[in-house]
N, C-alpha and C positions, 0 to 999 in steps of 0.2 A: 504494500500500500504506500503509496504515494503520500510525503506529510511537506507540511510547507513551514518550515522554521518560524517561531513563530515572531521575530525580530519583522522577516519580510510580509508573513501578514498583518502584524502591525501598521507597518507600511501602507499596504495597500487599501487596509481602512483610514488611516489619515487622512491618503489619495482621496476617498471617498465621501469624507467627511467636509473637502474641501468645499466652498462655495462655489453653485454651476459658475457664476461670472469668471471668477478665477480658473477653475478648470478649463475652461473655456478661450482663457487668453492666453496660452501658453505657446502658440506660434508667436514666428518673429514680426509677420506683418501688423499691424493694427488694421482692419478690413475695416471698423466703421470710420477711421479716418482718410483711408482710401476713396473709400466711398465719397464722400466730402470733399475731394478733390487736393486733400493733403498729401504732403509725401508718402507714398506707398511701403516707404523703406522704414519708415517710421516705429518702433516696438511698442504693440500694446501695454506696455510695460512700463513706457514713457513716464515720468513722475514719480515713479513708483523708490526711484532711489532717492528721492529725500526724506522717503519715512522715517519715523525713528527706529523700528524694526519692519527691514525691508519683507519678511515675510509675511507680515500680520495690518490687514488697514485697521484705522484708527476706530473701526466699527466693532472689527474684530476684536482686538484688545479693550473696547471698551464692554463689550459681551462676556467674552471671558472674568474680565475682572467683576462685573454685577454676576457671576452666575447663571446667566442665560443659556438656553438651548442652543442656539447657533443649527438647529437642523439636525444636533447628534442625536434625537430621539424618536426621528422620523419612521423608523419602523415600528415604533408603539405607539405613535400619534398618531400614524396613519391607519392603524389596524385597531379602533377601539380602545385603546389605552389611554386618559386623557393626563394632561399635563397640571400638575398642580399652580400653577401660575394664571393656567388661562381658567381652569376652575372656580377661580377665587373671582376671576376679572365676568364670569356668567353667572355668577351666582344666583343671583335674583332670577335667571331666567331658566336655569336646572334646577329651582326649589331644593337649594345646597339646606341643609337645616342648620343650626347655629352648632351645633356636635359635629357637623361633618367640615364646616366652615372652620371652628376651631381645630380640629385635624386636620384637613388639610394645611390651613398658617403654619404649625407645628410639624407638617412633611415638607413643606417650601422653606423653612425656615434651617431644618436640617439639611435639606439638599444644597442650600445656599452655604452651610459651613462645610458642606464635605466641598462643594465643587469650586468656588471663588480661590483655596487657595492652589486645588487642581490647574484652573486659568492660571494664575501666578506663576505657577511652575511653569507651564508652556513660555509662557512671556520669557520667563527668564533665560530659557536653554534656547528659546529663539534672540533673543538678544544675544546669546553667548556665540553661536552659531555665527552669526549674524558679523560679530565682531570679530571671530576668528579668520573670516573671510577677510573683512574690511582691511585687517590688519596685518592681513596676509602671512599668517600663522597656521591655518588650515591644515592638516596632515589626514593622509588616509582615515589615520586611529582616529584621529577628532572626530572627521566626521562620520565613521561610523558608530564612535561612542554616541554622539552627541545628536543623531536624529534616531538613534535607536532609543535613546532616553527619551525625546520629544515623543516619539510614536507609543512609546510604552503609557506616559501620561496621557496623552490624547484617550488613550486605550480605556485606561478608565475611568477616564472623566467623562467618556460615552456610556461606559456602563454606569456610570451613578446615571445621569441624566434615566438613562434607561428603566433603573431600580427606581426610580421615584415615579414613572408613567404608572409600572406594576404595581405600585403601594397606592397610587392614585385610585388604581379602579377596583381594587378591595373594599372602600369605603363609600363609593357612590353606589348606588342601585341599576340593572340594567338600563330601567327606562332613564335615567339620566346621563348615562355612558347613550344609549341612542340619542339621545337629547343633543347633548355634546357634540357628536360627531355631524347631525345635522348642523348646529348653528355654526360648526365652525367650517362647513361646507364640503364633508366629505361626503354625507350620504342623503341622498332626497330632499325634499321639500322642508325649509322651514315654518311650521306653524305659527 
């Protein structure tokens, strides 16, 4: 049987966790600038090196560091799992009870200490990363240490986000898991 180290499937979840815009810009051309009648030659990538950490926009880093999903829990948001954030934000209109409302605070509020300093750490080994290059210090070892570290955090900072959809939908009742997934537009008609 065939096993995939699990350093490179880290990896490849990273990949995955990326945002489409990003995935998506990773050729040399910039096409909607092309398009525009700008230089063709031009890297979508343009601007992108005066960030503070070139790998991370300032959206991103600022989601990481609130604790926010950033999309890593899209296979249990999208499958019935609801998100303890958007929960609290439908309240009134899933008839949350004031028991299930104080438990979920109390799930969002845990999720926020385990994964705020998860972001942190991403930030920080991408700043490291980041600087090794700039600095032109880089070595094989680095960066194989040093995105295997980043991918390892990622790794579970996708499972907590994850762990906290499945503790989400222990405490609500079906009809408000169907509830949920209509309002927030994955299934049928809104009532």
């Amino acid at each position: 049987m065939n096993r995939i180290p699990i350093a490179v499937l880290s990896l490849m979840l990273a990949f995955l966790a990326v945002p489409d815009g990003l995935a998506q810009q990773h050729g040399s051309i910039n096409h909607h600038k092309a398009a525009e009648g700008k230089d063709p030659a031009t890297s979508s990538y343009s601007g992108m090196e005066k960030r503070r950490v070139k790998a991370l926009s300032g959206e991103q880093m600022a989601d990481l560091l609130a604790g926010r999903g950033m999309g890593l829990a899209l296979a249990a948001e999208l499958n019935s799992y609801p998100g303890p954030s958007h929960v609290l934000e439908l309240r009134d209109a899933l008839g949350v009870t004031d028991e299930q409302a104080s438990r979920t605070k109390a799930l969002l509020d845990r999720m926020k200490a385990e994964t705020i300093p998860l972001g942190l750490r991403i930030i920080e080994k991408e700043t490291e990363l980041d600087r090794l290059f700039s600095e032109r210090k880089i070595t094989p070892a680095h960066l194989a240490e040093t995105t295997k570290a980043i991918a390892e955090v990622q790794g579970v900072l996708r499972a907590a986000h994850l762990r906290y959809h499945l503790e989400m939908a222990e405490l609500l009742t079906p009809e408000q898991i169907r509830r949920y997934s209509q309002l927030r537009g994955y299934s049928g008609q809104v009532d």
